[in-house]
N, C-alpha and C positions, 0 to 999 in steps of 0.2 A: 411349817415352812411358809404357809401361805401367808401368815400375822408376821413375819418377817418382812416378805415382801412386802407388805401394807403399810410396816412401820416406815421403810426406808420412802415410798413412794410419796408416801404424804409427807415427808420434813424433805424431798429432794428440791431442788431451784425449779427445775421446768425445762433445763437449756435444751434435754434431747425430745423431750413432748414439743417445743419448740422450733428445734431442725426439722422436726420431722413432718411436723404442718407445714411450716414453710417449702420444702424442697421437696411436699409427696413422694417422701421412705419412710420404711417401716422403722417404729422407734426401736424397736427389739434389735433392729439391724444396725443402729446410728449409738445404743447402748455396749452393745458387745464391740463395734469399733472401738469405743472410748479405754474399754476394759484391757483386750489382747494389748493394745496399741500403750496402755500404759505398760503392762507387764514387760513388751519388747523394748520397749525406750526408757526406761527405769519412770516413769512418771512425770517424763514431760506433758502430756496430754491433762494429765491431770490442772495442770498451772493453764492450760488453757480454757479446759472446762470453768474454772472457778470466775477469770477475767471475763467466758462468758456469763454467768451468772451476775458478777458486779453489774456490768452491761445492764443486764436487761432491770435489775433493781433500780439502776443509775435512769435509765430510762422512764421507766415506769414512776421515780419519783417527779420527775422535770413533768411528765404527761400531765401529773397530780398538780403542781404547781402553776402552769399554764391555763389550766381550765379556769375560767372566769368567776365561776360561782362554786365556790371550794364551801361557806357555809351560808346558810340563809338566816 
């Protein structure tokens, strides 16, 4: 069960280790939101999760871009 876990954590985006630095809550707590909350809503949460995800890639790439000295 554990190598489970391990496989998913490492190929996940980051969005809720991300909320949850941000907004000091527990990730455990911002992961089972995402989860019940798709189950209840048929998977709307899920489309939002992902747009977070683009987000933060989309971000992260413009960061890479901007930085001035990209190769020496």
């Amino acid at each position: 069960m554990n190598e489970i876990k391990l496989f998913f954590e490492e190929r996940a985006f980051g969005v809720c280790s991300k909320l949850g630095e941000k907004l000091h809550f527990p990730i455990d707590s911002i992961r089972l939101f995402f989860i019940y909350s798709s189950f209840i809503t048929l998977g709307s949460p899920i489309i939002v999760y992902v747009s977070m995800a683009m987000l933060m890639k989309v971000r992260k790439y413009l960061r890479k871009m901007n930085n001035p000295i990209l190769f020496d």
